[in-house]
C-alpha positions, 0 to 999 in steps of 0.5 A: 077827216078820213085819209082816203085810205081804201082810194089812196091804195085802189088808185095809187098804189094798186097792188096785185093782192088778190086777197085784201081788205081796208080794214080802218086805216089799214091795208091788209093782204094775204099775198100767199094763201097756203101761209099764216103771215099777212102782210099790213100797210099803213101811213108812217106818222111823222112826229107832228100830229096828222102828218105822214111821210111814208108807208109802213109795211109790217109781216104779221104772224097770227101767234107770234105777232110783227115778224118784221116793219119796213118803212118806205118814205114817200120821198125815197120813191118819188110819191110826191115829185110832180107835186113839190116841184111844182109847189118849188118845195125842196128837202128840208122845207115844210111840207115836202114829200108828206101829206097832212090829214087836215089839208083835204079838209077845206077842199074835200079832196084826198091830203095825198092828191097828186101822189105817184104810186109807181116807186111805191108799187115796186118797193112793196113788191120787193118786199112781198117777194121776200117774205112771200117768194110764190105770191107773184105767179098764178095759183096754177103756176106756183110750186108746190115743193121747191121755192123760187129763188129772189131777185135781188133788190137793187140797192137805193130802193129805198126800204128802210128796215127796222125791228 
């Protein structure tokens, strides 16, 4: 069964990438367009087959590869709060804040409805600004010698990062 993918990140997440593309079951974006790195996200597989329990955000460089991964759980930003409250699903239950790509199958809907993007949204930003620091301005507004300096993230955002 497909995850949905292209919908799960136009409606949910919708990130302001202006250049980007579902490529399979990933989403990969060029946030700045004067760099070589790009920045690919994908669902984190929990170890059960079909089950996911986050993003993956991974910095890819076209000659030396992954650059760095961060993992961003759904239940660290709230993506399925509305859903598991009302399912009374708590931490430590099945089922609580992943989805499963075979539950959409008997109902034709996508395995994440109900997903709420808007914590995602902002971790992925975070993250971007990092690795990317001019992404978020206008092409016309970007500096074209001095970098901007980084807000910092804010501590409990989540964002697990791994190498």
């Amino acid at each position: 069964m497909s995850l949905y993918v292209q919908q799960f990140f136009d409606s949910v997440v919708t990130l302001p990438f202006d250049d980007h593309a579902v490529v399979g079951n990933s989403y990969y974006a060029t946030p700045h367009p004067d760099s070589p790195l790009r920045l690919r996200i994908d669902f984190a597989p929990t170890i059960r087959h079909g089950e996911y329990d986050g993003l993956r955000l991974r910095v890819i460089h076209p000659n030396q590869g992954v650059l760095d991964t961060a993992i961003l759980p759904f239940a660290d930003h709230g993506t399925f709060a509305r859903r598991d409250a009302a399912r009374d699903l708590a931490a430590g239950k099945d089922g609580y804040a992943v989805f499963r790509d075979w539950n959409g199958a008997r109902t034709g809907e996508p395995p994440w409805k109900g997903a709420q993007g808007t914590g995602l949204r902002t971790a992925i930003r975070q993250y971007a600004l990092i690795w990317f620091p001019d992404a978020s301005a206008p092409a016309s507004a970007r500096p074209t010698a001095a970098r901007t300096v980084l807000p910092a993230i804010a501590p409990g955002t989540g964002v697990v990062r791994t190498r």
